[in-house]
ROZADREN-759318 format. One record per residue (C-alpha): residue in three letters; residue number from 1; x, y, z. Coordinates in nm, 2 decimals, decimal comma. Layout:
<atoms>
(atom "ALA"; NUM; (X; Y; Z))
...
</atoms>
This chain:
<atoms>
(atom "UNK"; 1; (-6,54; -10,26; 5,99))
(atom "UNK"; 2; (-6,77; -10,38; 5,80))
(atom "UNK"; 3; (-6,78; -10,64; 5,48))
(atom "UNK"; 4; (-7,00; -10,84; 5,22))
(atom "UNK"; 5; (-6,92; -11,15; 5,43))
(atom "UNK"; 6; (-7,06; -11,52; 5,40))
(atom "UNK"; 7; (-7,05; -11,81; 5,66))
(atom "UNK"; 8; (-7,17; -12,09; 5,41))
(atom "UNK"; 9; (-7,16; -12,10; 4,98))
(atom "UNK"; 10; (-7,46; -12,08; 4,79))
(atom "UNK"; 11; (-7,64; -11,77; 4,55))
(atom "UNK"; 12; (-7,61; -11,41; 4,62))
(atom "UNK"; 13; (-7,85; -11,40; 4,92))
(atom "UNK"; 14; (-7,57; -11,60; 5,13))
(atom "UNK"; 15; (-7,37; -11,26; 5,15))
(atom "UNK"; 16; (-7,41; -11,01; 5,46))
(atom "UNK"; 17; (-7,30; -10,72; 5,60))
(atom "UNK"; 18; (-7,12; -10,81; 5,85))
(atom "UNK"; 19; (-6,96; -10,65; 6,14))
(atom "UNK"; 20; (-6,56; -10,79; 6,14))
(atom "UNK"; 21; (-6,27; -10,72; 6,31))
(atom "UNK"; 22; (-6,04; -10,45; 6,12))
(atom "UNK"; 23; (-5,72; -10,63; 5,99))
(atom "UNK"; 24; (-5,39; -10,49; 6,09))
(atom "UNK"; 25; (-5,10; -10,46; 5,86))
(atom "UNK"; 26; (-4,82; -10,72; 5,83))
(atom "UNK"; 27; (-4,45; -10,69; 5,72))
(atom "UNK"; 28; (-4,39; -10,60; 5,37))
(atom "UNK"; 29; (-4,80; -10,47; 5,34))
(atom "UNK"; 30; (-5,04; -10,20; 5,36))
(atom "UNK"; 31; (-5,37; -10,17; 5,51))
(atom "UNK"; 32; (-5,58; -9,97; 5,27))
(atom "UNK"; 33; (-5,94; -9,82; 5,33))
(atom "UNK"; 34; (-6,14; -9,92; 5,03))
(atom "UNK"; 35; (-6,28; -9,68; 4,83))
(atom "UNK"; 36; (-6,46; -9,89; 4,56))
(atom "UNK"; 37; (-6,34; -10,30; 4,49))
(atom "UNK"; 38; (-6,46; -10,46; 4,14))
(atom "UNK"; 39; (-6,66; -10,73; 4,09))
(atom "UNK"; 40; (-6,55; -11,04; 3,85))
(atom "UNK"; 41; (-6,68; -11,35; 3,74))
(atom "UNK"; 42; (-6,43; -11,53; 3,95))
(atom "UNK"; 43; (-6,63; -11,38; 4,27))
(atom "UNK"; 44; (-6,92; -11,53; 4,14))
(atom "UNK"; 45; (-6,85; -11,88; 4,12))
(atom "UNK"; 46; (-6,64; -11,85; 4,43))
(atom "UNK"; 47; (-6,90; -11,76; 4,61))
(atom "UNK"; 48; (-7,12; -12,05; 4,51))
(atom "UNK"; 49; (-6,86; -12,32; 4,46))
(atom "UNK"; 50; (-6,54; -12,47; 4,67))
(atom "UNK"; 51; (-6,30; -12,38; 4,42))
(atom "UNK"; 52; (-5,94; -12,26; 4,53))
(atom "UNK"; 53; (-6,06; -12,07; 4,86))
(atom "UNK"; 54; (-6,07; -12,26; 5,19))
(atom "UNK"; 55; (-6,45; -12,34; 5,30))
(atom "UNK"; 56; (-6,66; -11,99; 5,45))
(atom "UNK"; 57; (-6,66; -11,82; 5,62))
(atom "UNK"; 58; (-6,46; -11,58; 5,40))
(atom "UNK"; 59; (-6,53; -11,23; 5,24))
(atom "UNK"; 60; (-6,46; -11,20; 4,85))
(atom "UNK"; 61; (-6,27; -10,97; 4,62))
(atom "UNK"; 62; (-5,94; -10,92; 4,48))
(atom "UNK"; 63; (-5,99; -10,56; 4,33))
(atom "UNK"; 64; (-5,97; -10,23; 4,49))
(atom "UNK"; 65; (-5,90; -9,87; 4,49))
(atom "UNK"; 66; (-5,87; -9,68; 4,84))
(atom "UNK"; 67; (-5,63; -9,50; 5,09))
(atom "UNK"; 68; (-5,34; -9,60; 5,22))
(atom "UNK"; 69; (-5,41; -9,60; 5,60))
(atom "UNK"; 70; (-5,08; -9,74; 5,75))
(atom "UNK"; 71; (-4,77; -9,94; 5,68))
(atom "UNK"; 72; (-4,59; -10,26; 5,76))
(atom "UNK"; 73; (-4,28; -10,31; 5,87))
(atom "UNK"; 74; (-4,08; -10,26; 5,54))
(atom "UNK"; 75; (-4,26; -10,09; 5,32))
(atom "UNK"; 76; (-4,08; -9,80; 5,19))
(atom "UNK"; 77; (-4,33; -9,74; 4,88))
(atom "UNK"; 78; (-4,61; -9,60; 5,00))
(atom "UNK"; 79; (-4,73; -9,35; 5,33))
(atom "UNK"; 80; (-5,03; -9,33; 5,46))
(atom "UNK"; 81; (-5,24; -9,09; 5,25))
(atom "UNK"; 82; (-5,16; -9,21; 4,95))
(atom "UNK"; 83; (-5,40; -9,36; 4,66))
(atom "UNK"; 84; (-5,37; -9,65; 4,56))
(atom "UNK"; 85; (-5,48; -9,93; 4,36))
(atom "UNK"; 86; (-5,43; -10,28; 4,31))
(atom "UNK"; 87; (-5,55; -10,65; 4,26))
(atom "UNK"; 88; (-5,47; -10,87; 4,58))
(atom "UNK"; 89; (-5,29; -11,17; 4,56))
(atom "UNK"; 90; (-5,53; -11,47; 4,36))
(atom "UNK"; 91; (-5,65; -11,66; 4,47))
(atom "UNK"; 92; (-5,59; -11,68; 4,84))
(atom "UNK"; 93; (-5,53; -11,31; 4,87))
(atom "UNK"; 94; (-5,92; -11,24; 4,87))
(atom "UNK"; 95; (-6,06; -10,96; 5,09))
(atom "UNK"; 96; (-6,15; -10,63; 4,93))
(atom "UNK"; 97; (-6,49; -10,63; 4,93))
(atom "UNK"; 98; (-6,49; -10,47; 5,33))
(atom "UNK"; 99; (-6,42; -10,12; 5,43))
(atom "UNK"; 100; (-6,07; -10,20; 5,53))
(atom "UNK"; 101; (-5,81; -10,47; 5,34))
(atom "UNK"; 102; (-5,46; -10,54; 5,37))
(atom "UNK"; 103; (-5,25; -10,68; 5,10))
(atom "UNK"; 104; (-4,85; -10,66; 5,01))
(atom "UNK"; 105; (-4,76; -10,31; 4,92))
(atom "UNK"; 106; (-4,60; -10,46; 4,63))
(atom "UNK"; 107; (-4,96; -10,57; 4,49))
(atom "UNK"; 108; (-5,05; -10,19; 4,42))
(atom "UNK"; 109; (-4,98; -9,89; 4,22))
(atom "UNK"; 110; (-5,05; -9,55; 4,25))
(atom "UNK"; 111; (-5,42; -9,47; 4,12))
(atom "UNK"; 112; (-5,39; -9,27; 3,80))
(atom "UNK"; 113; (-5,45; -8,91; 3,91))
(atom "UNK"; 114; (-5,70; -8,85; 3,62))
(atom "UNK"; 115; (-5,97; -9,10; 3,72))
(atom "UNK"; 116; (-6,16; -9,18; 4,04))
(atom "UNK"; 117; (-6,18; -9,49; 4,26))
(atom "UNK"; 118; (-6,47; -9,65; 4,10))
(atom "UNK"; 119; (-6,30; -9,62; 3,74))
(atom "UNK"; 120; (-5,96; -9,77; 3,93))
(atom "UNK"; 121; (-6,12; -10,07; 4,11))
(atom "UNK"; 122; (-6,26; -10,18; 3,80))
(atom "UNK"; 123; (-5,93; -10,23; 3,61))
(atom "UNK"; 124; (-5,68; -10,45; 3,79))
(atom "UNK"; 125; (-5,78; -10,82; 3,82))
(atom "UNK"; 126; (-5,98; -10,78; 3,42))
(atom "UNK"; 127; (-5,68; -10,55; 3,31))
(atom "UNK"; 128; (-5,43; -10,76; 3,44))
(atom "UNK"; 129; (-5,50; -11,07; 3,33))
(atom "UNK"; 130; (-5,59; -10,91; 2,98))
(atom "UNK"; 131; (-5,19; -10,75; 2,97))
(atom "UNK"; 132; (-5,06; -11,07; 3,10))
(atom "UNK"; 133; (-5,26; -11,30; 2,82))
(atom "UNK"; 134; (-5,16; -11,03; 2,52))
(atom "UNK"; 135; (-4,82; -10,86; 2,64))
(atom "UNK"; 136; (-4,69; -11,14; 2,87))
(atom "UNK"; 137; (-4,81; -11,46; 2,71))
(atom "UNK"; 138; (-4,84; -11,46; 2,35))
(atom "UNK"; 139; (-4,60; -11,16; 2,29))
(atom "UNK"; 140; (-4,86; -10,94; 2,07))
(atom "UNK"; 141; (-4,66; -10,67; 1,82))
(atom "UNK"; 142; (-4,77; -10,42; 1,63))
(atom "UNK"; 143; (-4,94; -10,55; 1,29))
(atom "UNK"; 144; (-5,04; -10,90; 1,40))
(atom "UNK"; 145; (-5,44; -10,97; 1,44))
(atom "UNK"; 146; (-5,59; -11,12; 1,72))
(atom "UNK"; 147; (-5,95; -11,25; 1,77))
(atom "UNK"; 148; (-6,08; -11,18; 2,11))
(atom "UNK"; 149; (-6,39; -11,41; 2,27))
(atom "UNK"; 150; (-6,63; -11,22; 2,51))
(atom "UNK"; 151; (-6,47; -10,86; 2,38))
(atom "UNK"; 152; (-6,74; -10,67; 2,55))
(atom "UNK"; 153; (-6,72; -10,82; 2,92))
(atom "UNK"; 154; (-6,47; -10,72; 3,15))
(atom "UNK"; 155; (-6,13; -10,86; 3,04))
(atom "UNK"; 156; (-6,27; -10,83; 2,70))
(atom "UNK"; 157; (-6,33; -10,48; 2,62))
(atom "UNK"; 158; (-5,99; -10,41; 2,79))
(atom "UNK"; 159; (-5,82; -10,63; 2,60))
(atom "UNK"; 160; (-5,95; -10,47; 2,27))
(atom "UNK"; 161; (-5,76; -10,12; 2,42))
(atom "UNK"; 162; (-5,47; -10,30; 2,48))
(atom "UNK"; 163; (-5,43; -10,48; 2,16))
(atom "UNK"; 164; (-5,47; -10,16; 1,97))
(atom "UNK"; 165; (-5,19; -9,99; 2,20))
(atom "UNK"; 166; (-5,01; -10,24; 2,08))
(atom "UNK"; 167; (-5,08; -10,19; 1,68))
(atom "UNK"; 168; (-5,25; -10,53; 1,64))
(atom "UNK"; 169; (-5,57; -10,55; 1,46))
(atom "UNK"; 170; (-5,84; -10,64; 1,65))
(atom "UNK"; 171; (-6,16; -10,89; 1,59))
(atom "UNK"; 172; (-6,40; -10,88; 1,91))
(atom "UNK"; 173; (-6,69; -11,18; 1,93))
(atom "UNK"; 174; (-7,01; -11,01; 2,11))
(atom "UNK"; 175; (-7,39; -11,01; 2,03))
(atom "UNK"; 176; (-7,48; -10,77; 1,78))
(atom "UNK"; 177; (-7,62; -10,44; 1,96))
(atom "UNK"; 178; (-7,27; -10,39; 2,14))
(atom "UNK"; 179; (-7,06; -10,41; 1,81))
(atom "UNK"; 180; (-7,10; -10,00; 1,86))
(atom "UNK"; 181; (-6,94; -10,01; 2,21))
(atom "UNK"; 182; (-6,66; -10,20; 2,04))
(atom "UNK"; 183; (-6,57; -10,04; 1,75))
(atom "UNK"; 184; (-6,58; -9,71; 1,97))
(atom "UNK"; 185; (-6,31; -9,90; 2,18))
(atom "UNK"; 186; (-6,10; -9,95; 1,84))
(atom "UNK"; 187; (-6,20; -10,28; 1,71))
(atom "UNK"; 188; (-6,14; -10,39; 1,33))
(atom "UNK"; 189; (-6,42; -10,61; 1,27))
(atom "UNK"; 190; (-6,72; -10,78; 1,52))
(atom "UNK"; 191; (-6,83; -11,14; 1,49))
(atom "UNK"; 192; (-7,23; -11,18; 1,61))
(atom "UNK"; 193; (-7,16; -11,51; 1,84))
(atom "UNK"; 194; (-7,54; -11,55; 1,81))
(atom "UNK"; 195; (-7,56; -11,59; 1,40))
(atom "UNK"; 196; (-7,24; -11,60; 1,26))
(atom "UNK"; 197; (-6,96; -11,89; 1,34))
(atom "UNK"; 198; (-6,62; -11,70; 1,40))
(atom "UNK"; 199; (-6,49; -12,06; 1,23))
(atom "UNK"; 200; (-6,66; -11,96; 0,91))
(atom "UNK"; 201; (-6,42; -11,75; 0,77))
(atom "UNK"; 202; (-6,01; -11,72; 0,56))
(atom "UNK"; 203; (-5,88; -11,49; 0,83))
(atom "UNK"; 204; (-5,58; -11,66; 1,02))
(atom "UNK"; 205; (-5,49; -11,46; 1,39))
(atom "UNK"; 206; (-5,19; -11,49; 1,54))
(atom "UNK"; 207; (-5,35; -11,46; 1,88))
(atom "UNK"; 208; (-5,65; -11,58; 2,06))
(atom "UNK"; 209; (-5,79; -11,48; 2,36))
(atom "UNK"; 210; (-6,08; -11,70; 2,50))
(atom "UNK"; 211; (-6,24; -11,63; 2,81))
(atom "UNK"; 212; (-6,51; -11,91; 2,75))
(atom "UNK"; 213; (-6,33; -12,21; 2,73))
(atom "UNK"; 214; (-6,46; -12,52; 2,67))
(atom "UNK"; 215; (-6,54; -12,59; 2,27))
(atom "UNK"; 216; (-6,45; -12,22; 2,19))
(atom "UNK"; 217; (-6,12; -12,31; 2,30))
(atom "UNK"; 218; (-6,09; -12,63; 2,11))
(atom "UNK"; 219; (-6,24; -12,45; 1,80))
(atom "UNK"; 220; (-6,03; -12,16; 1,81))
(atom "UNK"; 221; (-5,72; -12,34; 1,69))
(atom "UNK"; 222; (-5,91; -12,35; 1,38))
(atom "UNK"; 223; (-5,80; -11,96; 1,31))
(atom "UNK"; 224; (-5,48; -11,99; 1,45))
(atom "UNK"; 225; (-5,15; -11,96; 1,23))
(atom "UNK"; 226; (-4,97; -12,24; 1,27))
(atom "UNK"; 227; (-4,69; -12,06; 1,50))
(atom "UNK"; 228; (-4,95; -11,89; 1,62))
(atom "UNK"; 229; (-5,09; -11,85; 2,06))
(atom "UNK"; 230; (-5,45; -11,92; 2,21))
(atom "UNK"; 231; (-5,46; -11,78; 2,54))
(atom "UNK"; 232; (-5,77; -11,95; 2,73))
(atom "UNK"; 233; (-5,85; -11,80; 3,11))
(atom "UNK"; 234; (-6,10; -12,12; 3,12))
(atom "UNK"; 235; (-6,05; -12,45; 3,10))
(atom "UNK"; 236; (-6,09; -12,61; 2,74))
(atom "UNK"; 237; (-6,23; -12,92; 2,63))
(atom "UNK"; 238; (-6,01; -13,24; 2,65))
(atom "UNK"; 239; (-5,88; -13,25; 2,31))
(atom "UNK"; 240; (-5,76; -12,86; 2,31))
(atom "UNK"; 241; (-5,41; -12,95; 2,39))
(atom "UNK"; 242; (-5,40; -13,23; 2,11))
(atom "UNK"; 243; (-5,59; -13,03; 1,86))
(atom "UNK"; 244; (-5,36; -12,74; 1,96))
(atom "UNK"; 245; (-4,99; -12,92; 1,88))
(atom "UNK"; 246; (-5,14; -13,09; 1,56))
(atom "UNK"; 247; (-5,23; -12,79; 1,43))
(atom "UNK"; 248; (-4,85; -12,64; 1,53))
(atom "UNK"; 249; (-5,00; -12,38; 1,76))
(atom "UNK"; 250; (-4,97; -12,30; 2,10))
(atom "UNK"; 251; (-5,23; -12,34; 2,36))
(atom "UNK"; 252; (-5,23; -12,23; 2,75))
(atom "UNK"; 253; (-5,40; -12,13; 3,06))
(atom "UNK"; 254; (-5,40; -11,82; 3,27))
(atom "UNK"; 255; (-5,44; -11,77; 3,59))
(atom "UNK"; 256; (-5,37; -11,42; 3,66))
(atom "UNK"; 257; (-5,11; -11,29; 3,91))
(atom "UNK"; 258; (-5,01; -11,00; 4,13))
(atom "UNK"; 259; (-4,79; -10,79; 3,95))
(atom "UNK"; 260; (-4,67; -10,42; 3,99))
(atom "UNK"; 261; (-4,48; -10,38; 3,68))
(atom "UNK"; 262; (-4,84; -10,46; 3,49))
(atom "UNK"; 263; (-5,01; -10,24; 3,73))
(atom "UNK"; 264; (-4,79; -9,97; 3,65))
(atom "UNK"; 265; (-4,81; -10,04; 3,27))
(atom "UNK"; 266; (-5,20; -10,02; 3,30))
(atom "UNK"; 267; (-5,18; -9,72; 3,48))
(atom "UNK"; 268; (-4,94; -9,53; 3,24))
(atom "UNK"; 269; (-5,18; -9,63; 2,97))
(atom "UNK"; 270; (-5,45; -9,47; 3,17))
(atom "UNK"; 271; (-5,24; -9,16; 3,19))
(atom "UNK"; 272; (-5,25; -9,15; 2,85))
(atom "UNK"; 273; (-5,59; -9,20; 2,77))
(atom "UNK"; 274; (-5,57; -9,50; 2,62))
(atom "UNK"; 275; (-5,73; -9,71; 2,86))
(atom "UNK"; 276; (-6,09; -9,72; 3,02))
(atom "UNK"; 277; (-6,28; -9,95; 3,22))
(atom "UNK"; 278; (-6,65; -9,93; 3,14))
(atom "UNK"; 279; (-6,85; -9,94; 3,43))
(atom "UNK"; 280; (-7,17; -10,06; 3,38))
(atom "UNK"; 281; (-7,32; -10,01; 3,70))
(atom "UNK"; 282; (-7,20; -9,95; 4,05))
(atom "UNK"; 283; (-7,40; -10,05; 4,42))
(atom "UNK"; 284; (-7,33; -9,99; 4,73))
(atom "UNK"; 285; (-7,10; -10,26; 4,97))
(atom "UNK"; 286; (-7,43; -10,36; 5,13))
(atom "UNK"; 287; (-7,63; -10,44; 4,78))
(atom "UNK"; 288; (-7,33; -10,68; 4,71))
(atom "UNK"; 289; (-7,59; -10,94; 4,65))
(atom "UNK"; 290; (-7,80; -10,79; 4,40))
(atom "UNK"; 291; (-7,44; -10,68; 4,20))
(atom "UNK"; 292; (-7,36; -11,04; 4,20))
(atom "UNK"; 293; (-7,70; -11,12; 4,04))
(atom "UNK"; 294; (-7,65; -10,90; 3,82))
(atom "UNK"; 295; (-7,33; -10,99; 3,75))
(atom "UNK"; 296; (-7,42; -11,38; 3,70))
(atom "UNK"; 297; (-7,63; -11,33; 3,44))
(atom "UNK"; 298; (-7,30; -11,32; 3,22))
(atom "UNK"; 299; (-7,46; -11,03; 3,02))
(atom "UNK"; 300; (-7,29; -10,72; 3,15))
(atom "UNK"; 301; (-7,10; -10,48; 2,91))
(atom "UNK"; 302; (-6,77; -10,41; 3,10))
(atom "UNK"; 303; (-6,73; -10,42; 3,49))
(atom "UNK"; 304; (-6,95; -10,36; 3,82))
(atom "UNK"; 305; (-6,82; -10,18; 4,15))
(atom "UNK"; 306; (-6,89; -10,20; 4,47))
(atom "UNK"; 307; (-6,88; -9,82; 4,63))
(atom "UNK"; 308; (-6,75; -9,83; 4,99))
(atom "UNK"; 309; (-6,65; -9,49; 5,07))
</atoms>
C-alpha cells in the first residue's frame, strides 16, 4: 500500500509516498481501506517534533473514513463492506494517513448514511475532543453560556454546533471576516481576537473552551463563574492552576480519547443535521505535504482531508 510516510522529523517536505507493507488485522480490530483521513494540528507538530510518538520512521493520522476490508478475531460489530468511521487510538494509535489502516473495531462507528467520506474523516479526532471537553468534562446544559477560543478552526466550529445542541449560548473568539461563518453555525455573539480583549467585558460563562493555551488559558478564569469549568486542550501558563482555584473555578486538560459511545453521539447528531464539519480544502494522499503547510499556518476555517480513494 501506499502512505504519507517519513523516516526522520522536520517540515512538510520530510513526508513521502511511500511503498509499505499492508497491515493485517489483529484480535478485537478491523482493517479498513481509507477513503479520506483528516488532518489536525496535532499531525503537524508531530511531524516536526518528538512529542508522544516513538522516533520515525512512522506514518501520521488518527482520522479516517473508509471500508471495512476484514475482521479480527472477535469482532462481531462490523463485516467487511461496511462504512465506517473513526478516530484511532491517540496518541500511539497513529496510522490513517495510508491506503490501508487497522485500528480496534471498537474505535469506529458507522459513517452517517447522509454524508460522504471526506465530510466523515473530518469529524472524529476535532469532534471528539469538542463532545468530550463540553458533554463529558464540564457537563454543559441547556441555558448556561460558554465562551469558545479558536471557534472557527477545527474543534472550534464544531464545538459551537455542539453547544447549541445542547441549549447553551454560545460566544465564539475568531478574526473578524469569519464572524459570518459563525453566526451561520449558531453563535450568540463573536469576539474580534485581533481588536477587542474577550477580558474586557461583564459577561460571566460557565464554560470555557481554549484550544490556545498558554496566557489565554490563564486569562480566561477571568470570565469564569466562580463554580464555573475551563477546558484547555493546550497547556496553560504556570499560574493557570493557582489562578484557577483562587478564583473557585475549575481548570483541566484534555487529551482526547477513543470512544464509540461519542462517535455514535456525533453521528446521530449528523443524522439529524445538526452537525457539519467544514472542509476547507481537500488534497490528494500524495500532496500531504502541501496540506500540512497549509494547515501550519494556523489560519484554516474548519478541517483539511486527505482523499485516498
Amino acid at each position: 500500500m501506499h502512505a504519507l510516510h517519513q523516516t526522520t522529523l522536520g517540515g512538510p517536505e520530510v513526508l513521502q509516498l511511500t511503498e509499505l507493507p499492508r497491515p493485517a488485522p489483529g484480535p478485537g480490530q478491523i482493517l479498513v481501506a481509507v477513503h479520506a483521513a483528516g488532518l489536525n494540528p496535532t499531525d503537524f507538530k508531530h511531524r516536526a517534533l518528538r512529542i508522544f510518538l516513538p522516533p520515525p520512521p512512522l506514518t501520521l493520522g488518527w482520522d479516517v473514513s473508509g471500508t471495512v476490508v476484514e475482521t479480527g478475531v472477535g469482532v462481531t460489530l462490523f463485516r467487511p463492506g461496511d462504512e465506517v468511521f473513526g478516530m484511532l487510538p491517540y496518541p500511539h494509535g497513529a496510522g490513517s494517513h495510508a491506503e490501508y489502516v487497522t485500528g480496534p473495531a471498537r474505535a469506529f462507528a458507522a459513517k452517517p448514511a447522509g454524508i460522504d467520506h471526506v465530510q466523515a474523516a473530518a469529524l472524529p479526532l476535532a469532534a471528539l475532543t469538542a463532545w468530550q471537553a463540553l458533554v463529558d468534562t464540564a457537563d454543559l446544559r441547556a441555558g448556561q453560556r460558554v465562551l469558545i477560543h479558536a471557534a472557527a478552526g477545527g474543534v472550534g466550529h464544531l464545538a459551537v454546533q455542539i453547544a447549541k445542541e445542547r441549549g447553551a449560548h454560545v460566544t465564539g473568539t475568531a478574526s473578524a471576516p469569519k464572524h459570518d461563518f459563525l453566526r451561520a453555525l449558531g453563535a450568540d455573539a463573536c469576539i474580534d481576537h485581533r481588536s477587542e480583549d474577550f477580558t474586557d467585558t461583564e459577561e460571566r460563562y460557565d464554560v470555557v473552551l481554549d484550544a490556545l493555551g498558554g496566557q489565554t488559558a490563564t486569562r480566561s478564569v477571568r470570565v469564569l463563574r466562580p463554580g464555573g469549568v475551563l477546558v484547555s486542550l493546550l497547556p496553560g501558563a504556570e499560574d493557570t492552576l493557582a489562578v484557577a482555584e483562587q478564583a473557585r473555578v475549575r481548570a483541566v486538560n484534555l487529551l482526547v480519547e477513543h470512544d464509540q459511545a461519542g462517535m455514535r453521539a456525533l453521528a446521530e447528531l449528523v443524522d439529524r443535521g445538526r452537525l457539519r464539519a467544514h472542509v476547507s480544502a481537500t488534497f490528494p494522499l500524495a500532496d500531504g505535504a502541501r496540506a500540512h503547510a497549509l494547515g501550519q499556518t494556523g489560519r484554516t476555517t474548519g478541517k483539511l482531508v486527505l482523499t485516498v480513494r
